[in-house]
N, C-alpha and C positions, 0 to 999 in steps of 0.2 A: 672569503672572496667568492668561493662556488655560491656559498648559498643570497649573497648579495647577488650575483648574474641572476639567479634562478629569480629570486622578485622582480630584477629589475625588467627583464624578459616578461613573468607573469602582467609586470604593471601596465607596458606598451600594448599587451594583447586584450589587459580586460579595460585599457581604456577604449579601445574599438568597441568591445563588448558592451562596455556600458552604456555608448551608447547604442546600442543595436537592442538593449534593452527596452530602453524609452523610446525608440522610434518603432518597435513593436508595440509598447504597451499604449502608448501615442496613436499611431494610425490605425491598430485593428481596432482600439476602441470607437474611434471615430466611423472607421466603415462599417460597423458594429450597429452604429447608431443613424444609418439614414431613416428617415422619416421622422427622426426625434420623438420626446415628448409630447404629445398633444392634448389632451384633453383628461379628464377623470370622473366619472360618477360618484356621487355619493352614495348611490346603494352598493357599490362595490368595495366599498369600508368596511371589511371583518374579515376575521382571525388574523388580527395584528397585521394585515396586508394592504397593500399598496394598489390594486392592479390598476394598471397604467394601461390605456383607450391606444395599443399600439400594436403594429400588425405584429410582433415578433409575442406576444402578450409574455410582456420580461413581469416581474415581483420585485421589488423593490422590499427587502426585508427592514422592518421597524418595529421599535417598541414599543410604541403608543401614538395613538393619535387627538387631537384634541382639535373639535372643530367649534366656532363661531362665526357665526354669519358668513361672510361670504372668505372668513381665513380657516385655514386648514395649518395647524402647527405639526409637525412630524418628531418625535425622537427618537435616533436613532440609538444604537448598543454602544453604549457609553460618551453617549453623545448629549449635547443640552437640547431642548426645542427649538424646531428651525421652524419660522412660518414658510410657509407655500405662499404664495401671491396668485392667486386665482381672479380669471377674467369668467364672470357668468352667460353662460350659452345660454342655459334653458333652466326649466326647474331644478332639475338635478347636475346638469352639467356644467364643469367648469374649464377654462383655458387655463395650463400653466404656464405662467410665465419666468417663474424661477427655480424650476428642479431640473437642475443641469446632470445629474448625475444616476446612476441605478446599480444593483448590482442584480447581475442574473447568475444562472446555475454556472453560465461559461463565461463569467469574469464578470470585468469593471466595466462601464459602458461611458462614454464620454460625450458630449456633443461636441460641435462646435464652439458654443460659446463656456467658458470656464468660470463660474465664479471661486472663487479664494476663496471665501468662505465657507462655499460649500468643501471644497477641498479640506480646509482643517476641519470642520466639524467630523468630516469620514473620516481619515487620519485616525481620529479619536478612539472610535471602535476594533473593539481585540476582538479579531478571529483564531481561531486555530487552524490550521490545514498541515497535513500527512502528507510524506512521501510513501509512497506502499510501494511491497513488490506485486503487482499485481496481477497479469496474466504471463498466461505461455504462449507463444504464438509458433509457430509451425514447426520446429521438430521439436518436442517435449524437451522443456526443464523445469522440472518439478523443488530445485533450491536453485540460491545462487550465494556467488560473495560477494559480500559490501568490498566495495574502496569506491574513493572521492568524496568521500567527507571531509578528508582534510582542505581539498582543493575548497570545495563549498564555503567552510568555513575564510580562506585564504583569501577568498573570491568577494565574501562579504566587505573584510575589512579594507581591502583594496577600494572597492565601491565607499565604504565613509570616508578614506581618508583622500579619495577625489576632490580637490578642492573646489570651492566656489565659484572662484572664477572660470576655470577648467571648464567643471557643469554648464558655465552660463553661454561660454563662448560655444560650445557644443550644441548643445540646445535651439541657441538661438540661428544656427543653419536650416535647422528642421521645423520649426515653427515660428507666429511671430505674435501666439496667445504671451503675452509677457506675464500673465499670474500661474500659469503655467509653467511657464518657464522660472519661477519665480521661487514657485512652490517646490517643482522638484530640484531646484538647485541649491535649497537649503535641506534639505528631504536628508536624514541618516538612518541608518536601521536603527528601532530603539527598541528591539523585541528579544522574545530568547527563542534557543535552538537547542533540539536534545536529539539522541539519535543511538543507535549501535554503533561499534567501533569499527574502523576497514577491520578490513576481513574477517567480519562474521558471518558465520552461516545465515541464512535466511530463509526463510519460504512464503508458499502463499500468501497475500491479504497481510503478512507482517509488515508496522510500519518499522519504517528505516532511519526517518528522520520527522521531527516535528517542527513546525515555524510559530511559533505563538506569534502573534505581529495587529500590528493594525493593519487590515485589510489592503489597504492601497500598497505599502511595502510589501505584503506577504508574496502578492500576486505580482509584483512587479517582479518577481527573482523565481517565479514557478519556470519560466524558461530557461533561464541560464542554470539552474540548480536540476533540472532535469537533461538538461543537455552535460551537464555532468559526469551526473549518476548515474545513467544510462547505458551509456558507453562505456566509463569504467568499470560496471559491474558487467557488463557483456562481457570483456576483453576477461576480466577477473576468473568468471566461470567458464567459460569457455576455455581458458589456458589450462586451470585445472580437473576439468575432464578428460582433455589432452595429456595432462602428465600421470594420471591416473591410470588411462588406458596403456602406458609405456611401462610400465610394471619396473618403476625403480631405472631406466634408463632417460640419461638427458636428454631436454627438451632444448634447443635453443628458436628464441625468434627471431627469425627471417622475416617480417611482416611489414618492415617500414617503408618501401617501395610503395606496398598497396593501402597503405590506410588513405582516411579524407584528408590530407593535409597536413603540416607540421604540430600542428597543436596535439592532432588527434596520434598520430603514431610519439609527442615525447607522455602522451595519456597511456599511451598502453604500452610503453618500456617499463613502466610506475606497476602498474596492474600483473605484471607476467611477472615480474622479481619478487612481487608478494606472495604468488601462488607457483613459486618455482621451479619457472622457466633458470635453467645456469646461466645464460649467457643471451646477447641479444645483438643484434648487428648495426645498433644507431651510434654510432661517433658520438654525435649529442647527450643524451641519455648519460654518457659515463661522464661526458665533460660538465653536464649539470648537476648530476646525482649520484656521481662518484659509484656506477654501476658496470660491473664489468660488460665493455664489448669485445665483440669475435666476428670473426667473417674469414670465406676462404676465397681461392683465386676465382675468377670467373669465367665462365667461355671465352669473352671476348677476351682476355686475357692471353690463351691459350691461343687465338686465332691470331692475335696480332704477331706470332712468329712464323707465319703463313701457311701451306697447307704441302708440303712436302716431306718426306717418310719420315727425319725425325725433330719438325718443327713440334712436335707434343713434346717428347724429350728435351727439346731445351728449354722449351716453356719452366718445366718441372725443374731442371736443373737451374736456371736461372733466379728463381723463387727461392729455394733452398739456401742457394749460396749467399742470398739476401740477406734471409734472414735466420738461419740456425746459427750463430752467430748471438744471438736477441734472446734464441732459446723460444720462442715465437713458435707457435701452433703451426707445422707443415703437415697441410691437406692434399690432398691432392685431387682435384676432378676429373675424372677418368672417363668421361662418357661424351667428352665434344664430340669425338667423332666413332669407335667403338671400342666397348669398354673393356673387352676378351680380349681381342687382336690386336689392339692398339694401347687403351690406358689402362690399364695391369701392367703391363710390359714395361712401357715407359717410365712408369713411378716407380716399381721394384727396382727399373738397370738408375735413373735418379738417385733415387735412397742409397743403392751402391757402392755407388760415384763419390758421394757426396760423406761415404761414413754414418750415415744414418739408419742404427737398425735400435734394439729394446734397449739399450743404452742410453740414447738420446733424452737428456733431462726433457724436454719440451714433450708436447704428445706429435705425433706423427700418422701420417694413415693418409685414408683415401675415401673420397665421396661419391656417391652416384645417384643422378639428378633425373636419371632416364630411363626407362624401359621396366624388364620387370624386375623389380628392386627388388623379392624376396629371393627369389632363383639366382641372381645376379650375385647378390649379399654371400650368396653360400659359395658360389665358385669363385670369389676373389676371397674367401677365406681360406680356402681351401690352400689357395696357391700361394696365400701369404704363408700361411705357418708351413708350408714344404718349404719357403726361401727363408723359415729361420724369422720370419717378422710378427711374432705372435701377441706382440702389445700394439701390432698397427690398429688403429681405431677405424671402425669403420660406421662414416655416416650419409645416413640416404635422406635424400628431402625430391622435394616436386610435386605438392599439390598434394602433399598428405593432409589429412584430418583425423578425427577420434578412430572413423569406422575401420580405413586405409593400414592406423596402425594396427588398430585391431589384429587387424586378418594377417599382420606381415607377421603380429607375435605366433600367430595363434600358428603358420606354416612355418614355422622356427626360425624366422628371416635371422640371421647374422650380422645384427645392426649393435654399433653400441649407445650410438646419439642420433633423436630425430631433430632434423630439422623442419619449421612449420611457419609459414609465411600467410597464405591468401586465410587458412581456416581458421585463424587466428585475429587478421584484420579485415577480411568479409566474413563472418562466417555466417552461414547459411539460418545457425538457429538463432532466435531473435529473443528476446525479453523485455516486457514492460515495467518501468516503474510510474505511476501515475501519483499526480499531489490532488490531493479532497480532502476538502474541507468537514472537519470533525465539530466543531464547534464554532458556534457565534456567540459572543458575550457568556453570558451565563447556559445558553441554548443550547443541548447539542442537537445535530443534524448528523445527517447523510446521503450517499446519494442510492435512488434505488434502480434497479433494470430486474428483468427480468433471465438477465445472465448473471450466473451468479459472482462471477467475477469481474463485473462490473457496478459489483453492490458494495459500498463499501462500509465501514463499523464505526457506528457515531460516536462520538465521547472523547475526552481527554483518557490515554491509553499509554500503558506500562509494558514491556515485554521482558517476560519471566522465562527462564529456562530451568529444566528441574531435570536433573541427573540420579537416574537410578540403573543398578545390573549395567553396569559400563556403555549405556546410553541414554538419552535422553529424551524430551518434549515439550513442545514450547508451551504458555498459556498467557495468551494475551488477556491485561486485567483494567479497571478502570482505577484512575489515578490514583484513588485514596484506598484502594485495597490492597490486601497482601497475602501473599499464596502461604496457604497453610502448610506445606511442605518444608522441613527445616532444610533438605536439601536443595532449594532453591535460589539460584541467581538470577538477579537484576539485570540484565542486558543496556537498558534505556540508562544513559550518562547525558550531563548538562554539559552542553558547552559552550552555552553564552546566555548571560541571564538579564535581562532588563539593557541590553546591549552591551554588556560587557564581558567580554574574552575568560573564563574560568581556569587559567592556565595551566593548573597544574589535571586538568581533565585533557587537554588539549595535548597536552605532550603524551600522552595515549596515540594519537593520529600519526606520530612518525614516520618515515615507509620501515625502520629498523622496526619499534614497537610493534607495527602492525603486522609484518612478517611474522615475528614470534609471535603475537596474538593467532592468527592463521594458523600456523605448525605447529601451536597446541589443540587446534580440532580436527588434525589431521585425523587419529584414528577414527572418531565418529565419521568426515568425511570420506572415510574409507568404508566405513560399514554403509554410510548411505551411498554408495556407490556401486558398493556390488550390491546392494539387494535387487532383486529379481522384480519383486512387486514390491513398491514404493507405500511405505505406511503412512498414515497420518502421523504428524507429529505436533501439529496446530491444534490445540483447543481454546475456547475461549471462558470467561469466567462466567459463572450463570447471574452474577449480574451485569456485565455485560451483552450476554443472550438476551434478557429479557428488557433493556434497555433498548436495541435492536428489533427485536420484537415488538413491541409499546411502538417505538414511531413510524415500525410499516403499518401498525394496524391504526394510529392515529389521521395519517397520510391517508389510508384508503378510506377511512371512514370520512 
């Protein structure tokens, strides 16, 4: 019945989604495309190119071209010949009047007007395109972990089994092109998907996921499929540097106040129990995914028994009497108003009162949200174990992050569980993963800059990891190779082949499987964690290098 809510919820969200899919890939294509099509030269017919007389000077990539008299036939990659209908300007020049469509480096280009035909004959053509981990953007992270493949996957099949009608009436809010409308509401993925497993280690320029597809589907799902992955592999890595730096003590998250919205904070209850966080404070999260939640009393809490000598004391005692009883986690927040003279005091004469001291089946203890949590940590230990309470737990949260806990381990804070909310659902350091297109038809490509990480590695691609001296190194290889190393693993799994679901690859993506996927890289994750100066651990295969090499130097020539 949980996991029926959990689709049914998923279904309500990604039909918004879906369509927010097509009214992106719908309107930027179109505002994409002012000035349209106009014109072509005939002396501008070679190296299998297109260039099209427009200010944006987009390439139109094809396979051939065959010209007679005043027609111009085009075919594309896996496509039959399409004539051009050309209006003659001048000698060389001609008007078109039937190439409604383009593709450039930054997508699909649309006009106004749509032919259907043109639409299936693009359809037709297989592209590849890569999700990569790509750059590091403003505090360094040099790996990260996968999660949100599952979702992806989840995401797709939702998107096919959208039904017909559903698409039409949708659609036709947004536009009133009817072959358009026409086209994409018969439209299914009919491609395949391979990828690493949640929670794998990752690093630079490694792909993540591959889309083999026809071009028009591939790119239709680059948004939604990176608004994903994105985000769950932020929330992913970022949890787990966090629990790293706690040297073996809980992490719980406090984060769902500040993330973007409900979608995104039930996204990162999924991503912090993979790379474990104990416990998490979303109600939801446990009710959808049977994950444990936690939470302690709140200020406002405490204030609402008003502000006279010992309204903190019955706050504390009223709590208690609640719920020890249940056996229920009693916290205690000690710092509404202060935390020496006032909440110490009041929790220890509580706990008292109330019978609660190391006996107490439940855990028991006291939090501090304020001031300086390391100094603070030591003198309410101090006073706890003089009164005899030496299993009270004590947990500090307020705006920690990696650096924060750092510094509390390093001056011997007296903590046993952090709690970590904002650094967790904003957090400061950021990560790209970007989708480029690796292959056209039989073609491959890529893209190049002169930053090196925004260059990315053409070809249909393999990810190998090779385990030696109790670590390891990846080596990215091209399809049909195979790492000469016997102690090598394959990373790259199929999980949907010619549009169909490979199940028993799929049930690998569970949040259970994936967890234990995860906490068997924990020790490598740990060695790459303390190291001091970060090694390379990416190589790639030297025919891949020289593949790479061949089309900068083809390009510049």
């Amino acid at each position: 019945q949980r996991q029926m809510c959990i689709r049914d919820r998923w279904r309500i969200v990604n039909k918004f989604f879906w369509i927010n899919i097509f009214i992106c890939f719908y309107n930027n294509s179109i505002a994409s495309s002012t000035g349209l099509i106009d014109s072509i030269k005939l002396n501008d017919l070679k190296n299998n190119r297109l260039i099209l007389n427009q200010s944006n000077d987009f390439i139109f990539p094809i396979e051939s071209i065959l010209i007679s008299k005043d027609k111009i036939f085009i075919k594309t990659y896996g496509s039959e010949y399409y004539p051009v209908k050309l209006e003659k300007i001048d000698n060389n020049s001609y008007r078109i009047s039937n190439l409604v469509f383009l593709y450039s480096g930054d997508g699909i280009i649309l006009p106004e007007s749509i032919d259907k035909k043109i639409l299936e004959i693009y359809s037709k053509g297989i592209f590849r395109l890569e999700f990569i981990f790509n750059k590091n953007k403003g505090n360094h992270i040099d790996y990260a972990i996968v999660y949100g493949i599952s979702d992806v996957l989840e995401l797709i099949e939702i998107l096919n089994e959208t039904s017909y009608e559903d698409r039409k009436k949708y659609l036709s809010e947004l536009s009133d092109n009817e072959n358009f409308i026409e086209y994409m509401s018969n439209m299914k993925f009919t491609g395949s998907i391979r990828g690493v497993r949640d929670g794998e280690i990752v690093f630079f320029n490694e792909p993540i996921l591959t889309v083999t597809a026809p071009l028009i589907q591939g790119k239709i799902l680059e948004t939604p499929i990176l608004n994903v992955l994105n985000y769950q592999i932020l929330t992913a890595t970022v949890t787990l540097k966090i629990i790293q730096t706690a040297k073996g003590r809980e992490v719980l998250f406090f984060g769902t106040r500040r993330a973007s919205g409900f979608e995104a904070a039930m996204s990162m209850v999924k991503a912090c129990f993979i790379t474990g966080c104990a416990s998490h404070s979303n109600l939801m999260g446990e009710y959808f995914y049977n994950l444990k939640s936690t939470g302690t009393m709140t200020h406002g809490f405490i204030q609402s028994f008003g502000m006279d000598k010992d309204s903190e004391y019955r706050a504390f005692n009223q709590f208690i009497k609640t719920y020890r009883n249940k056996k229920y986690p009693l916290i205690m927040l000690i710092d509404t108003y202060d935390t020496m003279e006032s909440g110490i005091i009041s929790a220890i004469r509580a706990f008292r009162d109330n019978g609660i001291n190391d006996g107490y089946e439940g855990m028991y203890g006291i939090r501090v949200d304020s001031g300086n949590l390391g100094e603070l940590s030591k003198k309410c230990r101090k006073i706890l174990n003089e009164k005899g309470f030496y299993r009270a737990k004590i947990i500090l949260t307020g705006g920690l992050d990696e650096k924060k806990i750092k510094e509390l381990i390093e001056n011997a804070a007296e903590v046993d569980i952090f709690g970590v909310g904002d650094a967790i659902a904003l957090p400061e350091k950021e990560i790209s993963t970007v989708y480029k297109m690796s292959k056209i038809g039989e073609n491959d490509v890529m893209k190049i800059s002169d930053e090196e990480q925004k260059t990315s590695l053409p070809g249909s691609k393999i990810l190998y990891r090779v385990y030696e001296n109790d670590d390891f190194s990846d080596v990215i290889m091209l399809e049909k190779e195979r790492p000469e190393e016997k102690n090598a693993e394959k990373l790259t799994i199929d999980y949907i082949k010619d549009g169909e679901k490979i199940e028993e690859n799929c049930r690998l993506l569970t949040m259970e499987e994936a967890k234990r996927y995860y906490e068997g890289n924990l020790t490598y994750l740990k060695k790459i964690y303390s190291e001091k100066e970060k090694r390379n651990r990416v190589n790639l295969s030297e025919n891949l290098k020289n593949l790479k090499e061949n089309l900068m130097k083809r390009k510049k020539s």
